[in-house]
PAMARVO-790655 format. One record per residue (C-alpha): x, y, z. Coordinates in steps of 0.2 Angstrom, whole numbers, padded with zeros to 4 digits, always signed. Example, Ala and Ser with C-alpha at 12.3 -4.5 7.8 and 13.67 -1.06 7.14 Angstrom:
<nodes>
+0062-0022+0039/+0068-0005+0036/
</nodes>
This chain:
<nodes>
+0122+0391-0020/+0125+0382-0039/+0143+0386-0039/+0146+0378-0023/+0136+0364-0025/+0144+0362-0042/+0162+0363-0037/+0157+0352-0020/+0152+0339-0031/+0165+0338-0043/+0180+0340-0031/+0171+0325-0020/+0172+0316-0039/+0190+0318-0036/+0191+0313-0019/+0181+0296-0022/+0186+0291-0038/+0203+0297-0043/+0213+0301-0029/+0229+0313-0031/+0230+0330-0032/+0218+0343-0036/+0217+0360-0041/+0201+0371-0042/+0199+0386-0054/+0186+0399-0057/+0184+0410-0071/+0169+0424-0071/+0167+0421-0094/+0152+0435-0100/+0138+0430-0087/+0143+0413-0080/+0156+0408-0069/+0167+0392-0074/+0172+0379-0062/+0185+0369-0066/+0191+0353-0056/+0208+0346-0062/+0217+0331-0055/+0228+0319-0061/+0218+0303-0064/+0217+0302-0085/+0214+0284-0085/+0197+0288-0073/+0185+0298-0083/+0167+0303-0073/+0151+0298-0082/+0135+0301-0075/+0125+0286-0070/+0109+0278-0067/+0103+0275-0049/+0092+0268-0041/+0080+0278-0030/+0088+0269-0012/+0106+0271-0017/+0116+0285-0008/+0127+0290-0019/+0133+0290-0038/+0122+0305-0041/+0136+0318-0042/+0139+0321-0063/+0119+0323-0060/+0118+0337-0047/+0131+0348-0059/+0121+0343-0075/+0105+0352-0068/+0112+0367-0058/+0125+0372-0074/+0120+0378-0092/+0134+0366-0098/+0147+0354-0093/+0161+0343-0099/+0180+0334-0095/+0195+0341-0105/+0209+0327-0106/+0226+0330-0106/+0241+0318-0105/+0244+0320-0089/+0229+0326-0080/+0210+0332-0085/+0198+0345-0079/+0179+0342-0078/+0170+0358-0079/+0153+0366-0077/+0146+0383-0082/+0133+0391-0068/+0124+0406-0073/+0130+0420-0062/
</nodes>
């Protein structure tokens, strides 16, 4: 259920915010699974945000915050990866 939610998330980043391209990987690494989201959109980096209790959306960066053990956004020059690590 955390990977999915957490890969859900990040490829609807992708969808809403940077446009393009996308590729999914998962890697099984000693007891957690990696999810990686990659795309093309290095000038549109995710950051999690505050939001208000009303709004209904903006609370995606959250969501894979507190279902993974870590996360974070690897840039390259021509494309960048935001990844989470769920416990398997």
């Amino acid at each position: 259920g955390d990977l999915v939610l957490a890969t859900s998330e990040l490829a609807t980043n992708v969808e809403r915010h940077a446009r393009g391209w996308v590729t999914v990987d998962l890697v099984d690494i000693a007891g957690y699974v990696l999810v990686g989201v990659t795309d093309p959109a290095v000038g549109r980096l995710p950051v999690p945000r505050s939001v208000d209790s009303d709004e209904v959306s903006g609370r995606g960066l959250l969501v894979v915050a507190a279902v993974s053990s870590m996360w974070g956004i690897v840039v390259r020059p021509a494309s960048k990866t935001v990844w989470a690590a769920i416990p398997a």
